[in-house]
C-alpha positions as CSV (number, residue, x, y, z in Angstrom):
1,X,102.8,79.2,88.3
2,X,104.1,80.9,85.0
3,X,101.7,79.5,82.2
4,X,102.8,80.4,78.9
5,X,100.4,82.8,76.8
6,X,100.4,82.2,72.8
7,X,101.0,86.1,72.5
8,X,101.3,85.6,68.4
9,X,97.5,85.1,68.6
10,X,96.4,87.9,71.2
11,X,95.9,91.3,70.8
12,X,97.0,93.6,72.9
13,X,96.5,97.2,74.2
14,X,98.6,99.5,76.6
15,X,96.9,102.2,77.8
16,X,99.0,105.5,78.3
17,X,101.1,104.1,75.1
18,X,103.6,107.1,74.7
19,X,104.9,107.3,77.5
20,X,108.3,106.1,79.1
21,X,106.7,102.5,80.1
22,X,104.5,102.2,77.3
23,X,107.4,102.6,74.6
24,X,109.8,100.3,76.5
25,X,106.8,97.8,77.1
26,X,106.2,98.5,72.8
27,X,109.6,97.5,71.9
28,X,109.6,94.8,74.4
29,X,106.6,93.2,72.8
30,X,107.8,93.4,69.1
31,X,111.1,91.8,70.0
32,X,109.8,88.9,72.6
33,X,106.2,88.6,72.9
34,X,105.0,89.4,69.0
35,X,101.5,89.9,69.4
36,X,99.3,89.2,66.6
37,X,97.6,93.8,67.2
38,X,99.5,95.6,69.3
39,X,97.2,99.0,70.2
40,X,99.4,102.2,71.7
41,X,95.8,103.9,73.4
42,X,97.0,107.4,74.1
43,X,95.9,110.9,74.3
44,X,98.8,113.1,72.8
45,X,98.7,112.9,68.9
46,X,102.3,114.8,69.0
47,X,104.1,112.1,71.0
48,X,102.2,108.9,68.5
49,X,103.3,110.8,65.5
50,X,106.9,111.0,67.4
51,X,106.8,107.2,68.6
52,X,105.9,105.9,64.7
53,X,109.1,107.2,63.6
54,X,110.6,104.4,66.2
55,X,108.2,102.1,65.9
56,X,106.1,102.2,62.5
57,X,102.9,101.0,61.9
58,X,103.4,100.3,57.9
59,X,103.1,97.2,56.3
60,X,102.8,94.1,57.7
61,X,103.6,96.0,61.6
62,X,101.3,94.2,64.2
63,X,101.1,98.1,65.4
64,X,98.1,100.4,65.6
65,X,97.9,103.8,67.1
66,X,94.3,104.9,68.8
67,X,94.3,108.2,69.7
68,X,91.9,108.6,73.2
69,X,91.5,109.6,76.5
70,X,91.1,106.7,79.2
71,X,88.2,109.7,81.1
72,X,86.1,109.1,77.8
73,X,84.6,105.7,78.0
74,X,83.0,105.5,74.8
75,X,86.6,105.6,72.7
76,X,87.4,102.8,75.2
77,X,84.3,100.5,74.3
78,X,85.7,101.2,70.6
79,X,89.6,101.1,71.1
80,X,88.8,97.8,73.4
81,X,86.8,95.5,70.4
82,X,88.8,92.0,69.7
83,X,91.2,93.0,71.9
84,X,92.8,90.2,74.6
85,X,94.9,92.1,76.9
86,X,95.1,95.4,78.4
87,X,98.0,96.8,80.0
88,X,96.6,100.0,81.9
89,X,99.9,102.4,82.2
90,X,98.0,105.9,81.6
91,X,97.9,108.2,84.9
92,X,98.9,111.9,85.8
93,X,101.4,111.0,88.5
94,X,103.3,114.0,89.1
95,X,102.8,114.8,93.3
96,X,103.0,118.4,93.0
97,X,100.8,118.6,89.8
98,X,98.1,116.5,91.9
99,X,98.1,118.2,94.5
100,X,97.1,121.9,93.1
101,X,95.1,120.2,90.5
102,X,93.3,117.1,92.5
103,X,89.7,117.3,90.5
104,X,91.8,116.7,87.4
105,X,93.7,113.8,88.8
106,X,90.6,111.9,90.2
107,X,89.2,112.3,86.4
108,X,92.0,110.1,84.7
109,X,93.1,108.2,88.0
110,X,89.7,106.8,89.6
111,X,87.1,107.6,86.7
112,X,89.4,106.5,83.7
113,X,90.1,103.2,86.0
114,X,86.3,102.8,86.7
115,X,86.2,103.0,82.5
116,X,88.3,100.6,81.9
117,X,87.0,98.1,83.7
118,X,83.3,98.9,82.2
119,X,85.0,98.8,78.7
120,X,87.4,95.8,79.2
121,X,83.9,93.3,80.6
122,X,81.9,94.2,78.4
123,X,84.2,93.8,75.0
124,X,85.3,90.4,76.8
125,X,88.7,90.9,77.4
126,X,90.5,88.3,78.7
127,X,93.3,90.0,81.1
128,X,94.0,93.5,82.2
129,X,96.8,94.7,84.5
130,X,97.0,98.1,86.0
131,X,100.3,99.9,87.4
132,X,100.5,100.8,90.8
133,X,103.1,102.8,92.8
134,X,104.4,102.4,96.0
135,X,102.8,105.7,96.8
136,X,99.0,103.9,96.9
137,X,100.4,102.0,100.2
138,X,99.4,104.1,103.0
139,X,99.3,107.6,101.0
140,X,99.9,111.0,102.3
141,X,99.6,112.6,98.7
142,X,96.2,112.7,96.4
143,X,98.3,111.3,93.5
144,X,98.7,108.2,96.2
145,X,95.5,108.5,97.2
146,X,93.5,108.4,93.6
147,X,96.3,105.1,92.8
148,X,94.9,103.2,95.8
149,X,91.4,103.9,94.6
150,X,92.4,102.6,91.3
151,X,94.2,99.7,93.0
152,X,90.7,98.8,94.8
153,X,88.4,99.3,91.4
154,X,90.4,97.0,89.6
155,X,90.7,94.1,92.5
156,X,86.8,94.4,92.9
157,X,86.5,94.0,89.3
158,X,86.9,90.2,89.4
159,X,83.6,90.3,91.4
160,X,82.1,93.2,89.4
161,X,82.6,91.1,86.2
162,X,80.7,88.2,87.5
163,X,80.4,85.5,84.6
164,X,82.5,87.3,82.7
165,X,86.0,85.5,82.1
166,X,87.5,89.4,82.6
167,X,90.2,89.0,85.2
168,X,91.7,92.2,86.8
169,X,95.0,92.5,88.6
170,X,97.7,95.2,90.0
171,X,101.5,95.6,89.6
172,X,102.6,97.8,92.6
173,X,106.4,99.1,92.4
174,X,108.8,101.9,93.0
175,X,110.3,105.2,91.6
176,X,111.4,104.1,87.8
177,X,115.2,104.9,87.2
178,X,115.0,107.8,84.4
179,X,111.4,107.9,83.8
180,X,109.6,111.3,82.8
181,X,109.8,113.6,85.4
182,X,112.1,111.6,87.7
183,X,114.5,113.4,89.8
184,X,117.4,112.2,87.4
185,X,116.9,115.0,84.8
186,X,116.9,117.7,87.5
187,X,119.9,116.6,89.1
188,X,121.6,116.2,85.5
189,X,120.5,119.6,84.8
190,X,121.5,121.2,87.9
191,X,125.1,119.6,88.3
192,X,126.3,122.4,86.3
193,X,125.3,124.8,88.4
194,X,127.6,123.3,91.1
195,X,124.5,123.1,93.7
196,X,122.1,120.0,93.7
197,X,118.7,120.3,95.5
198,X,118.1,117.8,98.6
199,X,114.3,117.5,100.0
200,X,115.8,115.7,103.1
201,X,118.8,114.0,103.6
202,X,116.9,111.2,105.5
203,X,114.8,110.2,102.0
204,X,115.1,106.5,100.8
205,X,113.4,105.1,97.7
206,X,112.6,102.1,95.8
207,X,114.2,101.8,92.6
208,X,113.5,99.9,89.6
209,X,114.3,100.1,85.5
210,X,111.8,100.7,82.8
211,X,113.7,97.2,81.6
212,X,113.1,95.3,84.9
213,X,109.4,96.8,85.1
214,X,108.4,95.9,82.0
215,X,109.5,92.3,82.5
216,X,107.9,92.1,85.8
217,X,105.1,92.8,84.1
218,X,105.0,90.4,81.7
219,X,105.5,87.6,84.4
220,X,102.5,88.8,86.0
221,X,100.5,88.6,83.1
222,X,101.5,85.1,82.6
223,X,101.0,84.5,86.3
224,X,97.9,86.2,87.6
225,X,94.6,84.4,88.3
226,X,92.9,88.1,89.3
227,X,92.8,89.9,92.6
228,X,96.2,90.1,92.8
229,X,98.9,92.7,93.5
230,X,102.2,91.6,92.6
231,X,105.1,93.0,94.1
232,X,108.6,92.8,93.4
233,X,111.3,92.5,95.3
234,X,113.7,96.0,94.6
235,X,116.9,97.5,96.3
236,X,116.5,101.0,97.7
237,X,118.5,104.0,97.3
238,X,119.3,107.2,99.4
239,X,118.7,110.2,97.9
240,X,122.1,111.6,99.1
241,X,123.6,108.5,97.1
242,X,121.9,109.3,93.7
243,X,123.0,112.9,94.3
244,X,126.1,112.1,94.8
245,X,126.4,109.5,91.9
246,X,125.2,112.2,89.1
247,X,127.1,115.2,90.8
248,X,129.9,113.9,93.2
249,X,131.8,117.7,93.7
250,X,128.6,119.1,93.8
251,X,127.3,120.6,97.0
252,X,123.5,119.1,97.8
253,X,121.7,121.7,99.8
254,X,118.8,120.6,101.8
255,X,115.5,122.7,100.0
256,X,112.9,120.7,102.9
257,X,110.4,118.3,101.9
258,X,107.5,118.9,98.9
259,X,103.7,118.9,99.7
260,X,102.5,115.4,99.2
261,X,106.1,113.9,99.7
262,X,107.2,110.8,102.4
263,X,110.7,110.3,103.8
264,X,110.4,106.5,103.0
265,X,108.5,104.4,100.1
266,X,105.9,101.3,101.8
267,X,105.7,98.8,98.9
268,X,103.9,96.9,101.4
269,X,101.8,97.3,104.5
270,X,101.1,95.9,107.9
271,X,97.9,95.1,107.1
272,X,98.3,93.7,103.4
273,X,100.8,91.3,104.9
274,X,98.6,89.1,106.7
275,X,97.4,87.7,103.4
276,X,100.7,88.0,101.3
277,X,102.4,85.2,99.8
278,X,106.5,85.5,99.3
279,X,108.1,84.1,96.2
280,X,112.6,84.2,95.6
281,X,111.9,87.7,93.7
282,X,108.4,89.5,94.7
283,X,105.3,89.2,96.5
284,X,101.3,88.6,95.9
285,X,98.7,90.1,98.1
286,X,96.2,87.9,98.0
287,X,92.5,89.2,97.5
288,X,90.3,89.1,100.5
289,X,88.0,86.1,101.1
290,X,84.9,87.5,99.7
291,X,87.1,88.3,96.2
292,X,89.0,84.9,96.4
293,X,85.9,82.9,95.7
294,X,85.8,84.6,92.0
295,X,89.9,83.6,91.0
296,X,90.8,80.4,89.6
297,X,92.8,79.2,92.1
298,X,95.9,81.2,94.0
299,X,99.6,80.6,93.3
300,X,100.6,77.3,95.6
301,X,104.4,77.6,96.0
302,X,104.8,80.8,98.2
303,X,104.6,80.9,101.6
304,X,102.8,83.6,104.2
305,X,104.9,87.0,105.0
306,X,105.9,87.0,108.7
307,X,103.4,88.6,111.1
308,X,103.6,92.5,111.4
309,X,106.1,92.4,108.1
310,X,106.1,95.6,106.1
311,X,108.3,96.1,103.3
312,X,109.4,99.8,103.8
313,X,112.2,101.7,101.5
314,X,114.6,102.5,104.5
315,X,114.0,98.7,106.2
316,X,114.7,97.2,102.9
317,X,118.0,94.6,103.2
318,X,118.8,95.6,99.4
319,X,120.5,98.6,98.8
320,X,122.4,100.5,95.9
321,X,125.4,102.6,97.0
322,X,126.9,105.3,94.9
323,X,128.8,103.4,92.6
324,X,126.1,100.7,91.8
325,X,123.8,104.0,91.1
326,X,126.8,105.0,88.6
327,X,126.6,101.8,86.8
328,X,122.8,101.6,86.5
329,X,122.8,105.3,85.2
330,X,125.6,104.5,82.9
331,X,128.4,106.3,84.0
332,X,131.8,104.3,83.5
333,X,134.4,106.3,85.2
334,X,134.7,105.4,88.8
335,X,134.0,108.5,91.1
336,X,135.7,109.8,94.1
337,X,132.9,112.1,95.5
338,X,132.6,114.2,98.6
339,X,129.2,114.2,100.3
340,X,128.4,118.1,101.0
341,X,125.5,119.4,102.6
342,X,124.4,123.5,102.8
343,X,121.4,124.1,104.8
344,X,119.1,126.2,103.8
């Protein structure tokens, strides 16, 4: 059940600010939500000073800019006073980076989430949601890995808080079509070099827009009750597809799979399903019965996933095709491309 939030009198925070969700989620909020503070939390004073000149926080702007580091939990306790709503986007997400550089990951991932929670009971904030990826189902990778800890802090947090009003709850979703360090840019980059790199032809992934993420998010917000992760319902893409949409006379030669890397995306597992509610356009894992006692009440209207379901990348019954791809990405001209592959 969607209840309405009276945003004009809330203040809210996004954690991880600068980056490609947080500035889509910014302009989103100034143009729908209009929050009475709106705090970009962030790290990198180059990228603020970069995002005022979009989004200025002069004159009678609801915007403020907080410079801080989610691994420091006493600029959290300060950043977090008066504030009503915390949208926790800040992460180091890059597989490869996390792999060579794991104690550095677990810092921001898993203690920076541990902070936030401290920081968001204690200064009596009303709701915080933390992103999630697709990789925290069933990792093979450490970035994975540190998400599903995260994931587990913040739906234990609705116990953790105790009295506290503080509810916690998780967005889980797929690969985000042109975010920072998304495959897009290499592919763009390498098209005019007439060869585009393929980890496996087998790969499938979920796909989603920063537009359609940050409005997912936003129904969550007015939908959770805490302990939840919400799900949504995404079409999948094959890697040869995307390739083939960006560069279609390019060959794709297959370069082999990266440490930490899957052939196919689990959004959700065996295991969660047994206590998963479906809804027309996502799912809710329900917390587990020891957690559920703390919400206020689960959403009524869904009904149980099937028994053994999984929602996998290659099972998925939505897919985009090459041309679809060429619309989302924004290319016009209708393409006649011719799939080649060079091993090796």
């Amino acid at each position: 059940m969607v209840t309405p939030m009276e945003w004009h009198k809330l203040s809210l925070l996004i954690t991880g600010g600068t980056g490609s969700f947080g500035k889509k989620f910014v302009e989103f909020a100034l143009q729908k939500l209009q929050p009475r503070r709106l705090i970009i939390f962030s790290r990198d004073e180059v990228k603020q000073l970069e995002m005022r000149q979009t989004f200025p926080d002069s004159g009678d702007s609801p915007l403020r800019y907080f410079i801080g580091d989610v691994r420091d939990k006493d600029r959290l306790y300060r950043a977090f006073r008066g504030v009503d709503v915390v949208v926790h986007a800040a992460a180091l997400k890059q597989v490869p980076t996390a792999e060579y550089n794991p104690l550095e990951v677990i810092h921001t991932n898993i203690t920076g989430s541990a902070n936030i929670i401290d920081a968001a009971i204690d200064r009596g904030v009303k709701k915080v949601i933390a992103l999630s990826t697709d990789k925290a189902a069933n990792p093979i990778n450490l970035y994975g890995a540190t998400k599903l800890c995260a994931d587990k802090l913040f739906i234990s947090a609705c116990v953790y808080a105790g009295p506290s009003h503080t509810r916690f709850s998780v967005v889980r979703y797929g690969n985000v079509v042109g975010s920072r360090g998304s495959v897009i840019p290499l592919f763009l980059k390498q098209r005019s070099q007439g060869v585009i790199p393929i980890t496996d032809p087998r790969m499938t992934r979920f796909w989603i827009t920063l537009d359609q993420a940050v409005e997912f998010v936003h129904l969550c917000l007015s939908t959770m009750q805490g302990g939840e992760i919400f799900i949504p319902k995404l079409p999948s893409m094959r890697i040869t597809d995307l390739a083939s949409s960006i560069a279609p006379d390019c060959y794709q030669k297959i370069v082999g799979i990266r440490p930490g890397e899957k052939l196919h995306e689990v959004l959700l597992t065996e295991d969660e399903a047994r206590r998963t509610l479906e809804f027309d356009d996502y799912y809710v894992v329900q917390p587990g019965p020891v957690l559920r006692q703390w919400s206020n009440g689960h959403l009524p209207s869904g009904h149980l996933v099937p028994e053994g379901f999984q929602y996998r990348s290659d099972t998925n019954e939505m897919w985009l095709g090459v041309e679809a791809l060429r619309e989302m990405l924004g290319f016009e001209e209708p393409s006649v491309y011719r799939p080649k592959l060079a091993a090796g």
